[in-house]
KOLPALO-609183 format. One record per residue: x, y, z of N, C-alpha, C in turn; residue number from 1; residue in three letters. Coordinates in steps of 0.02 Angstrom, whole numbers, plus 50000, padded with zeros to 5 digits. Example, Ala and Ser with C-alpha at 12.3 -4.5 7.8 and 13.67 -1.06 7.14 Angstrom:
BEGIN
SITE   n_X   n_Y   n_Z  ca_X  ca_Y  ca_Z   c_X   c_Y   c_Z  nr rest
SITE 50660 49716 50390 50615 49775 50390 50660 49835 50390   1  ALA
SITE 50642 49888 50354 50684 49947 50357 50645 50002 50394   2  SER
//
This chain:
BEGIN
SITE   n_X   n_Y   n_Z  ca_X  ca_Y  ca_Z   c_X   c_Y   c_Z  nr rest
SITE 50026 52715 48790 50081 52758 48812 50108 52799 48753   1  UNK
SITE 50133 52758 48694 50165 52788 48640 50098 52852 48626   2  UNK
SITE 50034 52833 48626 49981 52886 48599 49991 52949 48634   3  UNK
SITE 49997 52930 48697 49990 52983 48748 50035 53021 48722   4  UNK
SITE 50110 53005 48725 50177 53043 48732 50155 53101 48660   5  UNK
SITE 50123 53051 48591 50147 53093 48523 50074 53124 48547   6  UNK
SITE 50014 53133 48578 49993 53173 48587 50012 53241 48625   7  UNK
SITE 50028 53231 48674 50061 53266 48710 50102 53316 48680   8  UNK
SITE 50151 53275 48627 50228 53317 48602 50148 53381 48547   9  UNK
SITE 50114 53328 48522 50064 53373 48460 50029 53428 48488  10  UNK
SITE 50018 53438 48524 49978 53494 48563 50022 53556 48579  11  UNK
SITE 50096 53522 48614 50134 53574 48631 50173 53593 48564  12  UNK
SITE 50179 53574 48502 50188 53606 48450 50140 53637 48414  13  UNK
SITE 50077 53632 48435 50042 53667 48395 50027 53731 48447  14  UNK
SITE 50010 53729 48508 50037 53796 48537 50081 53831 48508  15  UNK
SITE 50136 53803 48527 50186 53863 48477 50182 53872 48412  16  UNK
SITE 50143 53846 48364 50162 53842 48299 50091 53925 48297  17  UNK
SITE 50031 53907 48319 49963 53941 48336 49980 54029 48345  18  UNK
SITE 50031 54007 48416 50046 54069 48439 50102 54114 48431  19  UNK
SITE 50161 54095 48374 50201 54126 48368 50213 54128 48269  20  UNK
SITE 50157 54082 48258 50164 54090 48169 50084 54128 48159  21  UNK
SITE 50043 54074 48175 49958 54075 48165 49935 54141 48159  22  UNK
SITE 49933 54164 48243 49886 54234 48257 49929 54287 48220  23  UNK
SITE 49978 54289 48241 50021 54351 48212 50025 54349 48140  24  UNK
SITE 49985 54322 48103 49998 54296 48015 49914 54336 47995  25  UNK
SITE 49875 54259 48035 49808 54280 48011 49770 54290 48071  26  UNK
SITE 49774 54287 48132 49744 54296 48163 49722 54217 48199  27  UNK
SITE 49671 54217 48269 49655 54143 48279 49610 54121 48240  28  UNK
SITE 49641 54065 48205 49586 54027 48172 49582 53933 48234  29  UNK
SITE 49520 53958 48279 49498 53904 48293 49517 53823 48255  30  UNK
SITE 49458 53835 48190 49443 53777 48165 49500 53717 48137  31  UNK
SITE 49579 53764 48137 49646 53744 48117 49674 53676 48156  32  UNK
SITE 49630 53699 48228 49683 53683 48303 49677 53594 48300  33  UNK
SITE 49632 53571 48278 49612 53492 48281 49665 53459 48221  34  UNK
SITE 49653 53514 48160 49700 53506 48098 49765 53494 48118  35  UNK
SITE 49794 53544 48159 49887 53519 48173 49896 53472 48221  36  UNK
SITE 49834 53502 48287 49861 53424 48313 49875 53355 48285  37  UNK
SITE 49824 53327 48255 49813 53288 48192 49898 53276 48164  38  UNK
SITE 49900 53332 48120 49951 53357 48092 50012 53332 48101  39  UNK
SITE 50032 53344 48178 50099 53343 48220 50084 53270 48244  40  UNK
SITE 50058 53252 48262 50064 53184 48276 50077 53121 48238  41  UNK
SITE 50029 53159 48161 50076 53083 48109 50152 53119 48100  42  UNK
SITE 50153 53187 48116 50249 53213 48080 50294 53177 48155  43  UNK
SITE 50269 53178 48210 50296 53142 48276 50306 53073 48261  44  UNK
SITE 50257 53061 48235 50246 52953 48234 50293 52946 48166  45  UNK
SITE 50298 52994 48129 50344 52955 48077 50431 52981 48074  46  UNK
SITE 50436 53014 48105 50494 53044 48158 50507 52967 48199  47  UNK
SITE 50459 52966 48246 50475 52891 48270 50513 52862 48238  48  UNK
SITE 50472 52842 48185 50480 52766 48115 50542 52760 48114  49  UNK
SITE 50569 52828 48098 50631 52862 48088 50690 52841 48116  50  UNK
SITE 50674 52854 48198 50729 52830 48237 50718 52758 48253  51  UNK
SITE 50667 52746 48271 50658 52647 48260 50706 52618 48190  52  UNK
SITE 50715 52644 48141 50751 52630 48068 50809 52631 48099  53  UNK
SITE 50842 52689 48130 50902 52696 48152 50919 52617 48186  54  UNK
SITE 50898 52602 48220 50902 52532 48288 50902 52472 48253  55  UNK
SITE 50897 52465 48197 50871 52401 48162 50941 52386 48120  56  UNK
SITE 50979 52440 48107 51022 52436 48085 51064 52368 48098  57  UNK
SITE 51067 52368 48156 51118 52302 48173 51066 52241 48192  58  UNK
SITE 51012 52234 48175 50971 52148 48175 50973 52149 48078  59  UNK
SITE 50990 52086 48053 51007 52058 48023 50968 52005 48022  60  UNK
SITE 50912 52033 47976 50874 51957 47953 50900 51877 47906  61  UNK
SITE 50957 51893 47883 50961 51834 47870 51016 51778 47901  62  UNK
SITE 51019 51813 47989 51048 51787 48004 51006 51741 48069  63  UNK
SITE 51011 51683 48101 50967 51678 48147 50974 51702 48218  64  UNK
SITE 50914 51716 48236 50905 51751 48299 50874 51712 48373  65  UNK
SITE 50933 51695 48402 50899 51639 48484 50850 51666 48514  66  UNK
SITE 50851 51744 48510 50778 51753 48546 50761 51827 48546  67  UNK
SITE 50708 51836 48544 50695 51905 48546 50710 51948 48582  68  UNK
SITE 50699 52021 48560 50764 52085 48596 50683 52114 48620  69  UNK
SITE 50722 52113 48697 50645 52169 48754 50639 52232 48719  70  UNK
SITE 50695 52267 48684 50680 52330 48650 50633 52322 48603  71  UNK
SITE 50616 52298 48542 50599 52276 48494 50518 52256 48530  72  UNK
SITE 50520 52225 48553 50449 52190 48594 50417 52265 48619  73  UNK
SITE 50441 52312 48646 50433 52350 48675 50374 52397 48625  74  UNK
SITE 50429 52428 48581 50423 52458 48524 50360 52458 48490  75  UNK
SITE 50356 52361 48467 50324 52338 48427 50233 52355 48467  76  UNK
SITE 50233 52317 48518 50174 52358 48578 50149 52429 48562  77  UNK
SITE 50211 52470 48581 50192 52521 48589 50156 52581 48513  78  UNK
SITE 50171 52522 48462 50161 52541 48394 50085 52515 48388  79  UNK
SITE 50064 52451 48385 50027 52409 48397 49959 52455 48439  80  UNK
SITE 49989 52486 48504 49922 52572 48522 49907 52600 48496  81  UNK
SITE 49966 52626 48459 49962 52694 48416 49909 52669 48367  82  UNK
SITE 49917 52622 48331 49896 52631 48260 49798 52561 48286  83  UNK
SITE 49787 52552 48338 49736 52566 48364 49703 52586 48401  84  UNK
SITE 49726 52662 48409 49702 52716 48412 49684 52767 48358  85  UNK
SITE 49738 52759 48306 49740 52799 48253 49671 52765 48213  86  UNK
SITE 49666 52691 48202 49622 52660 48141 49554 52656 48198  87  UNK
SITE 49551 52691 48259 49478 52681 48275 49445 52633 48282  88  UNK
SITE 49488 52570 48343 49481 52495 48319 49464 52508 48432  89  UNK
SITE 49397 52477 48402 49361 52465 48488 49383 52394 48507  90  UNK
SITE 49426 52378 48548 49420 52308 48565 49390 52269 48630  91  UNK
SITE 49356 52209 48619 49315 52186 48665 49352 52127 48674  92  UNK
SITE 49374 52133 48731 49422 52062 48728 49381 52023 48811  93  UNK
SITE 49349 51954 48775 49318 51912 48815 49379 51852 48861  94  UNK
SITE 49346 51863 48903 49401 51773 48956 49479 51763 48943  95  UNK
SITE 49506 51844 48920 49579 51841 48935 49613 51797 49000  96  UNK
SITE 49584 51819 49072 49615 51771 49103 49622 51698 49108  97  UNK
SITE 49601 51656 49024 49603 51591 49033 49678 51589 49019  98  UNK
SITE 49721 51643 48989 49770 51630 48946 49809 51591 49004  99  UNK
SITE 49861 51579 48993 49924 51546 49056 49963 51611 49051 100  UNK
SITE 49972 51623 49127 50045 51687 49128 50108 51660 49153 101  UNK
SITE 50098 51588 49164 50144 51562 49205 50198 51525 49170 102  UNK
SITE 50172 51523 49086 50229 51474 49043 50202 51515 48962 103  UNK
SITE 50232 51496 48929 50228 51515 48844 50174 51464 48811 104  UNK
SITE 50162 51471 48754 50101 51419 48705 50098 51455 48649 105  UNK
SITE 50052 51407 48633 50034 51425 48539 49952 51469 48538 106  UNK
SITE 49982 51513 48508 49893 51545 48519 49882 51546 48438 107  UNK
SITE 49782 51519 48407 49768 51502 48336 49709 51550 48358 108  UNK
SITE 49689 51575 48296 49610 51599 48292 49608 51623 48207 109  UNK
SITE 49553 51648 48188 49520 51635 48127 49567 51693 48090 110  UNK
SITE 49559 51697 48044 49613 51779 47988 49571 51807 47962 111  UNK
SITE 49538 51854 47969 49500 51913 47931 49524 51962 47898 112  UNK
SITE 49578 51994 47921 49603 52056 47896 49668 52092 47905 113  UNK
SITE 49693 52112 47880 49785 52131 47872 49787 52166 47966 114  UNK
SITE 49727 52180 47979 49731 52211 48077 49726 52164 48112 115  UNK
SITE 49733 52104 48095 49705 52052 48154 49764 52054 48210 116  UNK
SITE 49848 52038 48152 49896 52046 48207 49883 52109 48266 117  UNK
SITE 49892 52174 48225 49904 52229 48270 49852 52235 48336 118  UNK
SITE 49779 52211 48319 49729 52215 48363 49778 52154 48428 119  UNK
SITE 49771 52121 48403 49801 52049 48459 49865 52062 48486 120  UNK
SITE 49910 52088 48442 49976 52123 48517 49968 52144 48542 121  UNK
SITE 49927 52209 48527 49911 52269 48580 49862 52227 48642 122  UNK
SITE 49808 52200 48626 49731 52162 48663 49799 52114 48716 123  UNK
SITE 49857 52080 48682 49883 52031 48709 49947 52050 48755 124  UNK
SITE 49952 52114 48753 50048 52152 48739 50097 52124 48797 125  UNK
SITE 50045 52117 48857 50083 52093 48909 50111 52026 48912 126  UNK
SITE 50090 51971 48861 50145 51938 48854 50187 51920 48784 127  UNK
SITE 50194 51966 48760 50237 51984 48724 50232 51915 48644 128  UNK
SITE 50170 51918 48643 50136 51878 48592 50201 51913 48507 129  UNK
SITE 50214 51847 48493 50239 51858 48411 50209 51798 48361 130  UNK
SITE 50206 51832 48298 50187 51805 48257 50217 51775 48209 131  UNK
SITE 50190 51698 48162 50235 51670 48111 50198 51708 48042 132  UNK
SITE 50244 51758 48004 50207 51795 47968 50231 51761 47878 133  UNK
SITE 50191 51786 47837 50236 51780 47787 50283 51818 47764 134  UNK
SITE 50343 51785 47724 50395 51795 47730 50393 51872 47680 135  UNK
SITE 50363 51887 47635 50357 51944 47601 50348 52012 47650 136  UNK
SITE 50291 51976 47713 50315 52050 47769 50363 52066 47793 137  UNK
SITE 50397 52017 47820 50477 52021 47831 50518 52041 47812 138  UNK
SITE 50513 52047 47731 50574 52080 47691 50545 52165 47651 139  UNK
SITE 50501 52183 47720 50468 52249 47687 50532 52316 47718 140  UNK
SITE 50588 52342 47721 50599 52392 47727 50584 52401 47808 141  UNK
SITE 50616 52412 47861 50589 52437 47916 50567 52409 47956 142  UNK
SITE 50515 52381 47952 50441 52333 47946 50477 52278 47993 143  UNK
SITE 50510 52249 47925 50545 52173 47926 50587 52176 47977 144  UNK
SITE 50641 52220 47977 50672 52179 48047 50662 52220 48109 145  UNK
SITE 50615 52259 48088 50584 52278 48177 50542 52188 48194 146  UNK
SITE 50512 52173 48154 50470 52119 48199 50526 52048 48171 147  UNK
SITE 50583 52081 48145 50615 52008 48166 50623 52005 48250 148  UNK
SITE 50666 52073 48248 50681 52079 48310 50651 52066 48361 149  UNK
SITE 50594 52063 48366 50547 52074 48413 50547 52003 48417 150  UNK
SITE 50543 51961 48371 50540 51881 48380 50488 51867 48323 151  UNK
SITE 50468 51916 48294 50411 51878 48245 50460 51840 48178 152  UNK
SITE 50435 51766 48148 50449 51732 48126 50430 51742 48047 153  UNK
SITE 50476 51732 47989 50446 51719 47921 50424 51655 47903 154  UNK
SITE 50384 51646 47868 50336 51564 47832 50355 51584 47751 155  UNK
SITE 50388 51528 47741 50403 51525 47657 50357 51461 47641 156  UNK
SITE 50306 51463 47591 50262 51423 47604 50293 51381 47547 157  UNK
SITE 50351 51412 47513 50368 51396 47423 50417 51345 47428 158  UNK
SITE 50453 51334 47517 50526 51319 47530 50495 51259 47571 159  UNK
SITE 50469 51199 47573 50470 51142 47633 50532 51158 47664 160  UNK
SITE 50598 51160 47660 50640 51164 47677 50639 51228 47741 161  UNK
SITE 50640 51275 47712 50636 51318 47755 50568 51353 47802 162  UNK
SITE 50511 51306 47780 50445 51321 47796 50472 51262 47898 163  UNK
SITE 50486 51204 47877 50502 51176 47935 50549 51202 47980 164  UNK
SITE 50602 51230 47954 50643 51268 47984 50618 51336 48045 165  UNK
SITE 50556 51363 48009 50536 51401 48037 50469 51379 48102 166  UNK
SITE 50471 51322 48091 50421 51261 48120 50448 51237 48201 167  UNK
SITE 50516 51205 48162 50563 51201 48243 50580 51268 48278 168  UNK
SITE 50597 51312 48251 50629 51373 48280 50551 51392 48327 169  UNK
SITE 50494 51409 48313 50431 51422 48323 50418 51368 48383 170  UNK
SITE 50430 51313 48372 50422 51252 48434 50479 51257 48476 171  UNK
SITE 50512 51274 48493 50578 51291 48516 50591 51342 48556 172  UNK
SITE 50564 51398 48529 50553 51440 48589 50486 51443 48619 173  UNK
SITE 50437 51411 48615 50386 51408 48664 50415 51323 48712 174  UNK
SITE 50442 51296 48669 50467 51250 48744 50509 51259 48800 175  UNK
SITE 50550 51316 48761 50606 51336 48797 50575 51423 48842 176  UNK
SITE 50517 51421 48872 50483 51450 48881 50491 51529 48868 177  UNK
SITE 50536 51566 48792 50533 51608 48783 50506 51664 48741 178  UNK
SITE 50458 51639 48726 50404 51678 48732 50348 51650 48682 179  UNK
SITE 50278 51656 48687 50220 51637 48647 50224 51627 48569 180  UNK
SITE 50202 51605 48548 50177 51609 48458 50120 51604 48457 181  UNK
SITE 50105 51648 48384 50040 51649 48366 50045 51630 48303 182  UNK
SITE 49989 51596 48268 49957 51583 48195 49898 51575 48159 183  UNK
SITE 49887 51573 48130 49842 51599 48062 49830 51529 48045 184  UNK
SITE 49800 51478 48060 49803 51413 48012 49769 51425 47950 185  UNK
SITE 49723 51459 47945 49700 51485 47878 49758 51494 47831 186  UNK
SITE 49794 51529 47837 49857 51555 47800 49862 51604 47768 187  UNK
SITE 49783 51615 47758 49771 51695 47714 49721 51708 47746 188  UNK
SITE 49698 51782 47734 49636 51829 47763 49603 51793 47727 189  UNK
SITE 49509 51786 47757 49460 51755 47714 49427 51821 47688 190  UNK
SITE 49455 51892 47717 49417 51956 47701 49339 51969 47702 191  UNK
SITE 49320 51904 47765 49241 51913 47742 49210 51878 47836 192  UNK
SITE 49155 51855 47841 49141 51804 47883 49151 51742 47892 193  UNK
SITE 49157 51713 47837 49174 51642 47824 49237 51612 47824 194  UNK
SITE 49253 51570 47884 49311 51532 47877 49326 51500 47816 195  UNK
SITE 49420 51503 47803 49410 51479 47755 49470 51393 47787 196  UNK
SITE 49463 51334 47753 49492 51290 47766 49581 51290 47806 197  UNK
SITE 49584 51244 47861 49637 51284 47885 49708 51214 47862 198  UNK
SITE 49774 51255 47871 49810 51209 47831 49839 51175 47888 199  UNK
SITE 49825 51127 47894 49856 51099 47970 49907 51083 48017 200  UNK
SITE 49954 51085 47949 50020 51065 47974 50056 51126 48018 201  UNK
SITE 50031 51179 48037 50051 51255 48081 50040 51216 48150 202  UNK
SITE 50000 51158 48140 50002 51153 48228 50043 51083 48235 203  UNK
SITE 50101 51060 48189 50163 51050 48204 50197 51077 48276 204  UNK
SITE 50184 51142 48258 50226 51185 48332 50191 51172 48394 205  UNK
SITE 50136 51154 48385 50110 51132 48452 50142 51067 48464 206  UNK
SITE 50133 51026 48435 50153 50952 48415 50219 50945 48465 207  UNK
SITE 50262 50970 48421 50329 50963 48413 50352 51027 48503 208  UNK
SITE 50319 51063 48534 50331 51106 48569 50298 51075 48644 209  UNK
SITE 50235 51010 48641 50208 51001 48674 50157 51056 48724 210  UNK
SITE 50152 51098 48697 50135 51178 48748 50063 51152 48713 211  UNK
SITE 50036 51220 48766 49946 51226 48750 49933 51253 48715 212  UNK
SITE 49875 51262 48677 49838 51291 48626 49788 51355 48639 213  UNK
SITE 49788 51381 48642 49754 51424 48663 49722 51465 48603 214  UNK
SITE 49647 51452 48602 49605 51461 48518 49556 51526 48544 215  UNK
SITE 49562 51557 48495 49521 51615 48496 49497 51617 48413 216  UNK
SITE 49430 51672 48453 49394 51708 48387 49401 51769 48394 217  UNK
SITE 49404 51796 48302 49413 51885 48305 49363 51876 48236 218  UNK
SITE 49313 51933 48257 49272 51976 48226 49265 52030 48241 219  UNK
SITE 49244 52079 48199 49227 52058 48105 49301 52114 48098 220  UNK
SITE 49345 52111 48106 49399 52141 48081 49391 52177 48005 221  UNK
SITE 49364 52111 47968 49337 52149 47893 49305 52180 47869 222  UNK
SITE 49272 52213 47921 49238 52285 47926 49263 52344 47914 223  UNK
SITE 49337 52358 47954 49378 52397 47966 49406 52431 47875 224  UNK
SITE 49413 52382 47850 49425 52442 47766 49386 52469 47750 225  UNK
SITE 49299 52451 47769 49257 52485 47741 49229 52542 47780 226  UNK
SITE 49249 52553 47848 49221 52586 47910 49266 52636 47904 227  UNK
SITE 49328 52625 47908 49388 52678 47906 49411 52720 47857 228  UNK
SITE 49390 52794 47870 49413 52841 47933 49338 52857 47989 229  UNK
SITE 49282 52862 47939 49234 52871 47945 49175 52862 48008 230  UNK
SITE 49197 52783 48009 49156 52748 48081 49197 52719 48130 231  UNK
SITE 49209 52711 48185 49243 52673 48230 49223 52585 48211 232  UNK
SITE 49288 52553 48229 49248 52481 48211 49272 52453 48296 233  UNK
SITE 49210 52403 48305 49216 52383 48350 49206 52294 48339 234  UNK
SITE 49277 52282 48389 49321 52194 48374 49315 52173 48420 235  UNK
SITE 49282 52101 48407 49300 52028 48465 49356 52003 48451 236  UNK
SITE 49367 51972 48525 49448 51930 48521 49411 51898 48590 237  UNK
SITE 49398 51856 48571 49358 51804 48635 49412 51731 48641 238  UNK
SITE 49443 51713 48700 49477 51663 48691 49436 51600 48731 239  UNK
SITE 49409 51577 48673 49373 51525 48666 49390 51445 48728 240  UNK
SITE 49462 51441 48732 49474 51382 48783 49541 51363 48782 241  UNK
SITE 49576 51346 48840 49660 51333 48798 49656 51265 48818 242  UNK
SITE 49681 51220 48765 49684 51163 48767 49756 51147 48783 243  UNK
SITE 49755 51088 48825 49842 51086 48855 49831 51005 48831 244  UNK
SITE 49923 50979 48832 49951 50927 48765 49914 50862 48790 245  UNK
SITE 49881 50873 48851 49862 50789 48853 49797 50793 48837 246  UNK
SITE 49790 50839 48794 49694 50840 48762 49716 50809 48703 247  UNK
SITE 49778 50827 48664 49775 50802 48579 49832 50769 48574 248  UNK
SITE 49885 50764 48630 49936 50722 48600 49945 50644 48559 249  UNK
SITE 49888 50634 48557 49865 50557 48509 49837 50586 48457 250  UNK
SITE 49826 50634 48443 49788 50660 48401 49854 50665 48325 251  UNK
SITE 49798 50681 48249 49831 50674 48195 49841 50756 48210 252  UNK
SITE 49898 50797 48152 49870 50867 48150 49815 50881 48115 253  UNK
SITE 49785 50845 48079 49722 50863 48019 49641 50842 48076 254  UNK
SITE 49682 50790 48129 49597 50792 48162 49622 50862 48222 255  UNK
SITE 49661 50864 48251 49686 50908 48303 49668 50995 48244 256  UNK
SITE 49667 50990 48211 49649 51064 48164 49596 51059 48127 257  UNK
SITE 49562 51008 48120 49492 50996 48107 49434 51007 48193 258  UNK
SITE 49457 50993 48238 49430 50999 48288 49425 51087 48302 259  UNK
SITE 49496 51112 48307 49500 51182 48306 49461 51213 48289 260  UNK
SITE 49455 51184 48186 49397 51226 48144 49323 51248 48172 261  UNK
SITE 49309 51191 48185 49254 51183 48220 49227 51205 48272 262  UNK
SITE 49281 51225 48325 49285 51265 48381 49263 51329 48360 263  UNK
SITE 49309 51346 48327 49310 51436 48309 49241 51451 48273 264  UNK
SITE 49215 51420 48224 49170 51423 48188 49081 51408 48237 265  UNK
SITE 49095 51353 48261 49027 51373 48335 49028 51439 48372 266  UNK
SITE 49122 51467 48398 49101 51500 48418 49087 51580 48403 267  UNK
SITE 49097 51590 48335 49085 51635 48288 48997 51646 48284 268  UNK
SITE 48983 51558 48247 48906 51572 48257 48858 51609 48306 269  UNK
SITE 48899 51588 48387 48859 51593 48475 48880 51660 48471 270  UNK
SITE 48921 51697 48443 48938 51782 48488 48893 51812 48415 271  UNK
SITE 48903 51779 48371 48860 51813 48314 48796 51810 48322 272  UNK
SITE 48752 51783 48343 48691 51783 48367 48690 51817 48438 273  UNK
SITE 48722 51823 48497 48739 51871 48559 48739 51915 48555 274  UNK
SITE 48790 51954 48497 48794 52011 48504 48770 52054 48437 275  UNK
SITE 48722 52089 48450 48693 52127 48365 48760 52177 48341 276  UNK
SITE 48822 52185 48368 48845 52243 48345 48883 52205 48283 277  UNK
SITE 48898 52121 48312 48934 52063 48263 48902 52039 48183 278  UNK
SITE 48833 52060 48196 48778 52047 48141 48797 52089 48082 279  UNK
SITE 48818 52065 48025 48828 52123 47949 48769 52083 47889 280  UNK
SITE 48757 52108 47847 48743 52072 47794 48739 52005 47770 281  UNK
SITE 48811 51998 47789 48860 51947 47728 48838 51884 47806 282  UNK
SITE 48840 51901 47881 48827 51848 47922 48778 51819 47939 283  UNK
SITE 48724 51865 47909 48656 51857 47893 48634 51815 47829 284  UNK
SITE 48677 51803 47774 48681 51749 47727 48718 51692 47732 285  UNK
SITE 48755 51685 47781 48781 51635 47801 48732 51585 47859 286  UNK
SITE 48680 51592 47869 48637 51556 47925 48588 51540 47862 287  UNK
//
């Protein structure tokens, strides 16, 4: 929607810009017309930014927040299009209808690349999926308390203190069925094919929330720095199986996230051999 609208506004400014500066200057220059649209649409989208800055004014990150603002959620979505549309990000999203629409949960899958969030709100938007991010994104200017607002969470990995804090709050509103979480057990991008070891204690919030799990794989996201502007990249987000609390509630978190690993990583191998578009180099040295 957001694409549509700043397309829309871009076209009808470059009409007028074409026909009342352009021809009467130099005459029609065709080859311009792709240039302003272009043009007017990042000066539209950061105009946006603009007035989104305005709105943020009164959320207050260091104060706590019971629950996320529908504006903010809204926003965050409709940003989440834009900018995969803008980065040329194809998404293939497998067995979405396993998700639950009928209650909240914890959704995990593998970390490849600084797009994984944006691909998965947009792929996910309708239920209003937020993320436990680190806390350095949070305190970016803008950024930060648009997705406080929205409900996305900071991880201080430096603070036990406040790392749990952000643990209950995260278990808390998926019990209190208001709205989903997502995480990264990795904790960092592996920037490549290869999982890297996941830290286990993130599925605390399952633990402590009793809700389902719901595990997915995303590839090859880490394509996307090297493809972009140039090539379109095209992303899996396959949701692998949602596990509900009477599969692991006996379970440790280190075997309950050791099982996970293992999940994601078979099913990385099975779509990586399925599908040749998943095949790079680097997954070809990994077999």
């Amino acid at each position: 929607m957001l694409t549509l609208i700043l397309l829309i506004l871009a076209i009808i400014a470059t009409f007028f810009f074409v026909y009342f500066y352009e021809i009467p200057t130099y005459g029609m220059l065709y080859w311009t017309i792709p240039l302003y649209v272009v043009g007017f649409m990042l000066a539209f989208f950061i105009l946006f930014l603009l007035l989104l800055y305005m709105t943020t004014i009164v959320i207050k990150p260091d104060k706590k927040l019971a629950r996320s603002k529908p504006f903010y959620q809204f926003f965050i979505n409709m940003t989440a299009e834009f900018l995969v549309w803008f980065c040329r990000l194809e998404l293939v999203v497998i067995n979405k209808e396993a998700i639950p629409t009928n209650r909240t949960f914890l959704m995990v899958s593998n970390h490849q690349s600084m797009i994984d969030p944006i691909v998965s709100v947009w792929a996910f938007h309708e239920f209003n999926l937020t993320y436990i991010m680190k806390d350095n994104i949070m305190k970016v200017p803008l950024l930060g308390r648009f997705l406080y607002g929205a409900g996305f969470l900071p991880l201080n990995r430096k603070n036990n203190r406040k790392a749990l804090e952000t643990i209950i709050t995260a278990s808390k509103r998926i019990s209190e069925g208001i709205h989903p979480i997502a995480i990264y057990p990795e904790g960092t991008r592996s920037k490549g094919p290869k999982m890297n070891d996941f830290r286990n204690g993130a599925f605390k919030i399952a633990q402590k929330s009793k809700s389902a799990i719901v595990v997915m794989v995303l590839d090859p996201t880490y394509m996307f720095k090297r493809q972009f502007p140039f090539k379109r990249t095209k992303i899996l987000l396959d949701i692998i199986r949602v596990i509900e609390y009477h599969e692991y509630e006996h379970m440790t978190t280190n075997e309950l996230g050791d099982w996970i690993h293992s999940m994601i990583e078979k099913r990385l191998n099975e779509r990586r051999e399925e599908f040749t578009w998943l095949q790079t180099k680097k997954t070809k040295a990994l077999k």
